[in-house]
Biopython code that builds the backbone (N, CA, C, O; Angstrom):
import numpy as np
from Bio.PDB.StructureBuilder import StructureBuilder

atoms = [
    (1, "UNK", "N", (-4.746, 6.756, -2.707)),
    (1, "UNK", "CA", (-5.960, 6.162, -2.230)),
    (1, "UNK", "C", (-5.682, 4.690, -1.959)),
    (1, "UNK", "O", (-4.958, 4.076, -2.742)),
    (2, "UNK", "N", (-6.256, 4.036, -0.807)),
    (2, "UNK", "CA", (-5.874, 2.636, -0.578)),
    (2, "UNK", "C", (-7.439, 2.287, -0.013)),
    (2, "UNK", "O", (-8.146, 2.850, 0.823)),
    (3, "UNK", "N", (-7.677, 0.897, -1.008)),
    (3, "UNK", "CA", (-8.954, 0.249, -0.438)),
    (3, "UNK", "C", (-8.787, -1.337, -0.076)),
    (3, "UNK", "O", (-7.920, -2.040, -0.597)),
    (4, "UNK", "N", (-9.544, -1.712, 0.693)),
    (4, "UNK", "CA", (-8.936, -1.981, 1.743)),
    (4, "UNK", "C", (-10.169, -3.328, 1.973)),
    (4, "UNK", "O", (-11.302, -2.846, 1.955)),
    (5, "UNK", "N", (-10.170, -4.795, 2.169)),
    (5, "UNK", "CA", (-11.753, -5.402, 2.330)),
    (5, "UNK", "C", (-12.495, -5.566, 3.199)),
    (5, "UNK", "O", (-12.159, -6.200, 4.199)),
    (6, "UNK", "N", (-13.722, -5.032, 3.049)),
    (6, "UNK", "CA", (-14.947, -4.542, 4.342)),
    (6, "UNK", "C", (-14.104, -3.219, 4.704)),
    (6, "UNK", "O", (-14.496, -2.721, 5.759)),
    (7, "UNK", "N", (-13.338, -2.719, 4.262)),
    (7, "UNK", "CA", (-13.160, -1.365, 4.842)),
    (7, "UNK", "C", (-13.432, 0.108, 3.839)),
    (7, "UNK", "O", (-13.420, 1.285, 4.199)),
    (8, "UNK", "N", (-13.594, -0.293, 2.912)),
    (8, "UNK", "CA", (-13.450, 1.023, 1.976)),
    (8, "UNK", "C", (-12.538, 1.672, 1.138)),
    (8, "UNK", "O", (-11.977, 1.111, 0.196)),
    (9, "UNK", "N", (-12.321, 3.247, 1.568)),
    (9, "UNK", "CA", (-11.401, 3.481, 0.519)),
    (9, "UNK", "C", (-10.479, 4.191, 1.602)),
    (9, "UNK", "O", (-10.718, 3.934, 2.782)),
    (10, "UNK", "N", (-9.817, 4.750, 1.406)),
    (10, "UNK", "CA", (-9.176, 6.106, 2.585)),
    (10, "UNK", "C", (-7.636, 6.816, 1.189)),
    (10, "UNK", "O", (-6.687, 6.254, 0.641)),
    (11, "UNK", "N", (-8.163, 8.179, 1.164)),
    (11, "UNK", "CA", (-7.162, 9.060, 0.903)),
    (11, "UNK", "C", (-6.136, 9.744, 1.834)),
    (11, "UNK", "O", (-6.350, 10.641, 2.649)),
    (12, "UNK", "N", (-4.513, 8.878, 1.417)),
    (12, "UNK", "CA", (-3.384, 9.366, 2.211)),
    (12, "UNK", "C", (-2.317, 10.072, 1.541)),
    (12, "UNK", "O", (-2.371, 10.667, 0.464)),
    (13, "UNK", "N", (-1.707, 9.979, 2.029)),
    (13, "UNK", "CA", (-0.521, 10.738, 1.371)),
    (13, "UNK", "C", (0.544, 10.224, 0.954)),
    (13, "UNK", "O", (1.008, 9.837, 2.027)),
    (14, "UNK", "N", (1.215, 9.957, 0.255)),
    (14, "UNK", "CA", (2.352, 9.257, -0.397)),
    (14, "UNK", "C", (2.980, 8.570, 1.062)),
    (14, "UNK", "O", (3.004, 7.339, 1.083)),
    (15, "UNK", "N", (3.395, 9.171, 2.062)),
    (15, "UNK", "CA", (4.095, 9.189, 3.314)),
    (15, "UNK", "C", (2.998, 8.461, 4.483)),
    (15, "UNK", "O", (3.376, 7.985, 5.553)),
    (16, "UNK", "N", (1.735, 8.496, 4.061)),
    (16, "UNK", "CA", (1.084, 7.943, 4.973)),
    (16, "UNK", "C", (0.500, 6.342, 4.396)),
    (16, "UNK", "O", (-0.027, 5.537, 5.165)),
    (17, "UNK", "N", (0.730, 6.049, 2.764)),
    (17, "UNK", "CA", (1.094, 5.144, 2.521)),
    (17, "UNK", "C", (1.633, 3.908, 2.588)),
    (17, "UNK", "O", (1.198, 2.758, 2.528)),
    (18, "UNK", "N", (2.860, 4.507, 2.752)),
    (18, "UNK", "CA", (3.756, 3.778, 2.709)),
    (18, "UNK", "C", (3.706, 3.124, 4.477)),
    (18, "UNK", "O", (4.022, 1.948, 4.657)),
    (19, "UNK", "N", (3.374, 3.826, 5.427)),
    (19, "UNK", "CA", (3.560, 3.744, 6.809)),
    (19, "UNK", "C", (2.244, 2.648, 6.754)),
    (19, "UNK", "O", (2.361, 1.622, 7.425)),
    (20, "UNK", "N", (1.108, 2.838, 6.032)),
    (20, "UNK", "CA", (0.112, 1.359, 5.757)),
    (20, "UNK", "C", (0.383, 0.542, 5.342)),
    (20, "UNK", "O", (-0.205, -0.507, 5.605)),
    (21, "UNK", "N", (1.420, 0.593, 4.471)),
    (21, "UNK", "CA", (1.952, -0.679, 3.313)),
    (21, "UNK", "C", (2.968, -1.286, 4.429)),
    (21, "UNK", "O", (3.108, -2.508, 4.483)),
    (22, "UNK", "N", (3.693, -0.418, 5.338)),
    (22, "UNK", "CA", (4.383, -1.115, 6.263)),
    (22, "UNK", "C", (3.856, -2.310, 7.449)),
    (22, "UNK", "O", (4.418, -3.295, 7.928)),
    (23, "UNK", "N", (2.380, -1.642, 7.671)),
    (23, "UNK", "CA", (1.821, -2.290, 8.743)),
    (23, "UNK", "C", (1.047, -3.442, 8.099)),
    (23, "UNK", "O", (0.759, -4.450, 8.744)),
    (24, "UNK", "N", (0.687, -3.256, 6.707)),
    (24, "UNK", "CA", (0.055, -4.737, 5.839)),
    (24, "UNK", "C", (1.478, -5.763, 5.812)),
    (24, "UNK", "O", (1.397, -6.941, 6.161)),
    (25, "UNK", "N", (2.534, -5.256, 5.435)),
    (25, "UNK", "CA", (3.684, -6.226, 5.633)),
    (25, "UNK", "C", (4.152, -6.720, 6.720)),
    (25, "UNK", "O", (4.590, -7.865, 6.839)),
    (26, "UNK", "N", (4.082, -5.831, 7.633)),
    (26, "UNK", "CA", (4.199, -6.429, 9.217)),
    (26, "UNK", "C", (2.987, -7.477, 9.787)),
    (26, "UNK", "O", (3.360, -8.475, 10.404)),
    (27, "UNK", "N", (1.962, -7.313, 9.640)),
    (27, "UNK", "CA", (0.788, -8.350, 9.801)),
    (27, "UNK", "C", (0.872, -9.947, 9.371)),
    (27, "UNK", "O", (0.360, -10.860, 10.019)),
    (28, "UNK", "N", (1.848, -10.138, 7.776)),
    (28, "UNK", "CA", (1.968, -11.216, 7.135)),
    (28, "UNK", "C", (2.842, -11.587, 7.741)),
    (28, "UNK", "O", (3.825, -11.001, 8.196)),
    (29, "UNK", "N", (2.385, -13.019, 7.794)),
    (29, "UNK", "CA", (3.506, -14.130, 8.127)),
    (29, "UNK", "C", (4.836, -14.118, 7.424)),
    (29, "UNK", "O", (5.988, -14.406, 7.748)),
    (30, "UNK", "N", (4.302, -13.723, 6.450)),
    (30, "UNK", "CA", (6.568, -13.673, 5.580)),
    (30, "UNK", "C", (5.728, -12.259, 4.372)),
    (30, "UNK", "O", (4.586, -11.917, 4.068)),
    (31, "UNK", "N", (6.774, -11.950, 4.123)),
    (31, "UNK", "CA", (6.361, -10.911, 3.108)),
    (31, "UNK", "C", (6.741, -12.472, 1.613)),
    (31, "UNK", "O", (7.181, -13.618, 1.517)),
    (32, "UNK", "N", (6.025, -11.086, 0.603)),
    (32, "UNK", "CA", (5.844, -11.931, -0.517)),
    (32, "UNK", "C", (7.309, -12.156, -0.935)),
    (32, "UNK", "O", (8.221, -11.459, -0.490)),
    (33, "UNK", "N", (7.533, -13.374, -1.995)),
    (33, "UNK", "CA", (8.640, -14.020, -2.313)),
    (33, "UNK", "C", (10.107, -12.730, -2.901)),
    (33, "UNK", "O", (11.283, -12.606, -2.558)),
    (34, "UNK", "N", (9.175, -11.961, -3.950)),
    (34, "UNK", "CA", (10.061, -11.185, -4.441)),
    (34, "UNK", "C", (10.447, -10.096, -3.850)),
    (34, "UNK", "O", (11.146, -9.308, -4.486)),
    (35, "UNK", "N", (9.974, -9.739, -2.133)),
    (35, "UNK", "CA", (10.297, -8.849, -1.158)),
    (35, "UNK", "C", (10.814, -9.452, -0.550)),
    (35, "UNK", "O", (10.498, -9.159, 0.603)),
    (36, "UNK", "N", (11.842, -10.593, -0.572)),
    (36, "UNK", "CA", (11.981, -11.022, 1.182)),
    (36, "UNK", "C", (14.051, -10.707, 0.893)),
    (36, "UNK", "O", (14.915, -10.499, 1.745)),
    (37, "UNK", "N", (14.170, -10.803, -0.563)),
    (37, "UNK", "CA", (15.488, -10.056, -0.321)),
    (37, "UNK", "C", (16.122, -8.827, -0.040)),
    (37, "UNK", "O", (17.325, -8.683, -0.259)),
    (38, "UNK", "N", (15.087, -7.508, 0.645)),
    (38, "UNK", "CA", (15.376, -6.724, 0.822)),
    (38, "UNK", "C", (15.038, -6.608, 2.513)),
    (38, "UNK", "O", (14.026, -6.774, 3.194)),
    (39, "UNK", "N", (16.306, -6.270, 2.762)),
    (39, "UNK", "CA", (16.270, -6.305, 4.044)),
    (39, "UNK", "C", (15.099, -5.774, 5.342)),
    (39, "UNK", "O", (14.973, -6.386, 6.403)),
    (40, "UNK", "N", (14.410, -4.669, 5.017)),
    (40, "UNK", "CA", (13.653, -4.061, 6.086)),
    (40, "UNK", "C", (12.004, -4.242, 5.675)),
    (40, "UNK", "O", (11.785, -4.548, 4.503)),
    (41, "UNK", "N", (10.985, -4.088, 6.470)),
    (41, "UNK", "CA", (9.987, -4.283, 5.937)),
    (41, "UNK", "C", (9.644, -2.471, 5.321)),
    (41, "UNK", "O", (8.732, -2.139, 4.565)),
    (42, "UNK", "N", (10.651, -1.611, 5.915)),
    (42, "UNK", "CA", (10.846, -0.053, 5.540)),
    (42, "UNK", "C", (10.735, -0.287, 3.470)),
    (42, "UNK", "O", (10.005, 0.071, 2.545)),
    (43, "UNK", "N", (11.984, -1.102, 3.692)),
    (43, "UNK", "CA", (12.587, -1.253, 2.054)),
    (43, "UNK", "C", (11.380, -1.937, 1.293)),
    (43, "UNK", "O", (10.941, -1.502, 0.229)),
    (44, "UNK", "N", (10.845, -3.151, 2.006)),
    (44, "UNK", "CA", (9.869, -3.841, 0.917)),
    (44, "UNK", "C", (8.346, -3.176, 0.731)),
    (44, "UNK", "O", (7.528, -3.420, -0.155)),
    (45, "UNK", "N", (8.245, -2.326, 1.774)),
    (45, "UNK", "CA", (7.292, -1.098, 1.320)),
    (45, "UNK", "C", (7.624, -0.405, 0.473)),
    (45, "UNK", "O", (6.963, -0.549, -0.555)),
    (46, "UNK", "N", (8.450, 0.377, 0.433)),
    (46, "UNK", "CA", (8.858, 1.614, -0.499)),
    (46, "UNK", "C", (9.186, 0.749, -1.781)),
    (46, "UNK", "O", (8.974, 1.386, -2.813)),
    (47, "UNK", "N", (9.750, -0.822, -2.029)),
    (47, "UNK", "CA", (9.456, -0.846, -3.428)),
    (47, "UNK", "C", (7.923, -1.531, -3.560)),
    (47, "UNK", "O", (7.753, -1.726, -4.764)),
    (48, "UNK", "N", (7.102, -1.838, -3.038)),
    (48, "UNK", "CA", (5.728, -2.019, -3.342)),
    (48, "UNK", "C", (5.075, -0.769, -3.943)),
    (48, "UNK", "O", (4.637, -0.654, -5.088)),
    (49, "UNK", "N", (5.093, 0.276, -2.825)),
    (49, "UNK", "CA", (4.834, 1.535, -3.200)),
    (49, "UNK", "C", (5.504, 2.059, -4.452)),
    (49, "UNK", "O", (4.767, 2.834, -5.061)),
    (50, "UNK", "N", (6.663, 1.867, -5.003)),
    (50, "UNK", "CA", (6.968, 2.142, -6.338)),
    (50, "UNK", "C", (6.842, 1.207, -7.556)),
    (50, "UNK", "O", (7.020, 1.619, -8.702)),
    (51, "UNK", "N", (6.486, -0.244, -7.220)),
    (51, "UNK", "CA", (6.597, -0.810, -8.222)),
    (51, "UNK", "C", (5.295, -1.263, -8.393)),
    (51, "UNK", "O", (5.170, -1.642, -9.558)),
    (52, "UNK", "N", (3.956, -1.433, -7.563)),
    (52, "UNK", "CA", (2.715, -2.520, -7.893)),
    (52, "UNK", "C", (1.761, -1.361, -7.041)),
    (52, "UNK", "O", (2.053, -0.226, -6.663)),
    (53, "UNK", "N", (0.259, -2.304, -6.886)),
    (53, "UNK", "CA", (-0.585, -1.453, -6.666)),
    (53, "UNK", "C", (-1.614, -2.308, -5.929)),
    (53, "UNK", "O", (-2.774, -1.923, -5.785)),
    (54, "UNK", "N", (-1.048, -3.777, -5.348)),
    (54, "UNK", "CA", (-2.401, -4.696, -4.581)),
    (54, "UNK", "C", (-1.254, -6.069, -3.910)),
    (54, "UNK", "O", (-0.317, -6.765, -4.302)),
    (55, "UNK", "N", (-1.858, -5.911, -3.018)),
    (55, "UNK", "CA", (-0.708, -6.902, -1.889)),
    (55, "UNK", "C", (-1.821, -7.810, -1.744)),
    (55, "UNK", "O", (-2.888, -7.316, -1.380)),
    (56, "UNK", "N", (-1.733, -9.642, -2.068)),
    (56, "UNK", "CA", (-1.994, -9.882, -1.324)),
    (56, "UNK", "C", (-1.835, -10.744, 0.223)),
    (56, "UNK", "O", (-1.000, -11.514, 0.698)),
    (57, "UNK", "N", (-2.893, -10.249, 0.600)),
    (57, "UNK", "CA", (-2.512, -10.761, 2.415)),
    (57, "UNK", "C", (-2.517, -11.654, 3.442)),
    (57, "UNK", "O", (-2.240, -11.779, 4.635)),
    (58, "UNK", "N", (-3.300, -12.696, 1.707)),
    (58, "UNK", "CA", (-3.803, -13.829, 2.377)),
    (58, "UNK", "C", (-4.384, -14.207, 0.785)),
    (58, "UNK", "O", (-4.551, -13.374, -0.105)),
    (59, "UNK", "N", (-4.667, -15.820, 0.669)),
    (59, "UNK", "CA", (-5.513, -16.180, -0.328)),
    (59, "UNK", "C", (-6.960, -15.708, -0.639)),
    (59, "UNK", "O", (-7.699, -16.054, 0.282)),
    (60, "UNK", "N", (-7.670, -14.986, -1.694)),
    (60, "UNK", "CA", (-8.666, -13.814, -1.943)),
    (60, "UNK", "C", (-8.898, -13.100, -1.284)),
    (60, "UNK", "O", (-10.065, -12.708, -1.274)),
    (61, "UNK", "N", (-7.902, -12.499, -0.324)),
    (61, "UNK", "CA", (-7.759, -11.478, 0.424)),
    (61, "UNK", "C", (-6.713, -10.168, -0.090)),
    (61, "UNK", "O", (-5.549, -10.270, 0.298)),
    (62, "UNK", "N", (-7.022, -9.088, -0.841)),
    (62, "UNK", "CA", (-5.946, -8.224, -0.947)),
    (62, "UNK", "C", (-6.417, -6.510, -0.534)),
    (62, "UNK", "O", (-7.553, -6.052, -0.408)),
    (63, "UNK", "N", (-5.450, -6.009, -0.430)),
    (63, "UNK", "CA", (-5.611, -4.324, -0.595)),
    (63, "UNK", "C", (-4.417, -3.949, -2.086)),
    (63, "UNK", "O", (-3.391, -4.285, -2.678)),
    (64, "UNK", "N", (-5.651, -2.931, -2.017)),
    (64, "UNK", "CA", (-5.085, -2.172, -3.097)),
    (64, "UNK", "C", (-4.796, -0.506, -2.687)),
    (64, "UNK", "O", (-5.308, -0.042, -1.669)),
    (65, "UNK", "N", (-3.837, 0.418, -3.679)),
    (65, "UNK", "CA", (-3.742, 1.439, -3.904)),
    (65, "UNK", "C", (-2.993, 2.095, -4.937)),
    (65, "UNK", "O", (-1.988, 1.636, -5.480)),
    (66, "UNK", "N", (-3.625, 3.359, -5.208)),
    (66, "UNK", "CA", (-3.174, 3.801, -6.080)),
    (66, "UNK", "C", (-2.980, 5.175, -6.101)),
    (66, "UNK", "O", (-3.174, 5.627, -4.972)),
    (67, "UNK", "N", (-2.555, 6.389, -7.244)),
    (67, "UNK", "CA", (-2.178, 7.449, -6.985)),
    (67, "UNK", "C", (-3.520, 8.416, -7.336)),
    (67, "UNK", "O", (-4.327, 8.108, -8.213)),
    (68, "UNK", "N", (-3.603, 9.359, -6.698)),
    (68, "UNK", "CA", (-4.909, 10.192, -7.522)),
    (68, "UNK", "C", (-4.272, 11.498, -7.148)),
    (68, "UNK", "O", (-3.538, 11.823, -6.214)),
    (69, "UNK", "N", (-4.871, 12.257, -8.344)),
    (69, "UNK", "CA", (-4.965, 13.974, -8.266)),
    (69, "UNK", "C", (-5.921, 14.619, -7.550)),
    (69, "UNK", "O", (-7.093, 14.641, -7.927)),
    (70, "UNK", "N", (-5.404, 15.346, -6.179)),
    (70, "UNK", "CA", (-6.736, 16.521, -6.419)),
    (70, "UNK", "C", (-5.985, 17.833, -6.583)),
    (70, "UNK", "O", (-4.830, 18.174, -6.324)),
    (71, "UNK", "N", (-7.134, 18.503, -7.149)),
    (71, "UNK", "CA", (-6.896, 19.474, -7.683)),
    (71, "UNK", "C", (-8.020, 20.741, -6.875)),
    (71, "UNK", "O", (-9.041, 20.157, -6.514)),
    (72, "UNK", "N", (-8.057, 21.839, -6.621)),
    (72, "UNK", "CA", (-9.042, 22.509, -6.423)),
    (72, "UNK", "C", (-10.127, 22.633, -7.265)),
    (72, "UNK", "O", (-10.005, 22.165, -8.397)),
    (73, "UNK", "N", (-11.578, 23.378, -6.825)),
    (73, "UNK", "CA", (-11.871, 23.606, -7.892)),
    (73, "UNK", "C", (-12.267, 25.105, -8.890)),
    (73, "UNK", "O", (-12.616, 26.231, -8.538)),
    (74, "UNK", "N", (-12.007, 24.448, -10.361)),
    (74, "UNK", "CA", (-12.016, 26.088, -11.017)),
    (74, "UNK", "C", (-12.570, 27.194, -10.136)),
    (74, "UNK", "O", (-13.483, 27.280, -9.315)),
    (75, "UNK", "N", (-11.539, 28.101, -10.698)),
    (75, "UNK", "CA", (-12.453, 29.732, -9.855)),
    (75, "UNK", "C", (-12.037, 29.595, -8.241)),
    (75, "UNK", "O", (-12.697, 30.278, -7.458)),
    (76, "UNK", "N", (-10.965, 28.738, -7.703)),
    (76, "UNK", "CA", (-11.446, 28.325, -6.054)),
    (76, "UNK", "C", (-10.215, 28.919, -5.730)),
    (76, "UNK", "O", (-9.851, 28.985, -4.556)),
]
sb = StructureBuilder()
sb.init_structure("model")
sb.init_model(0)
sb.init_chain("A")
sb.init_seg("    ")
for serial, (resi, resn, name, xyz) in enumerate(atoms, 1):
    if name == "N":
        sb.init_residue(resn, " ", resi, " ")
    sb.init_atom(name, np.array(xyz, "f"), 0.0, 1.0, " ", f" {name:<3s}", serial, name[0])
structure = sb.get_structure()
């Protein structure tokens, strides 16, 4: 799930994630300090996506996300 400001919430997929976390890093003027030694903005997604859970994108500006379960429901 990634929420997002004035925008809401939106449920993606691990893979469709990361392809958002790419385009929030592509938007910024420099990625954040402790991403800029990894070479691709590919790479500094995939460790955002594994290591934290809120970028921000600007001063009191951030998105967040995180992991959720669904599950069906009983009897379904």
């Amino acid at each position: 799930m990634v929420l997002e400001p004035g925008g809401g919430e939106s449920i993606l997929t691990a893979a469709e994630t990361l392809i958002w976390l790419q385009r929030q890093l592509e938007a910024m003027a420099a990625p954040p300090e402790d991403l800029q030694g990894l070479g691709s903005v590919a790479l500094q997604a995939e460790r955002l996506l594994e290591t934290a859970c809120q970028l921000e994108l600007e001063p009191g500006r951030s998105v967040q996300w995180f992991a959720v379960r669904l599950e069906p429901p009983a009897g379904g």
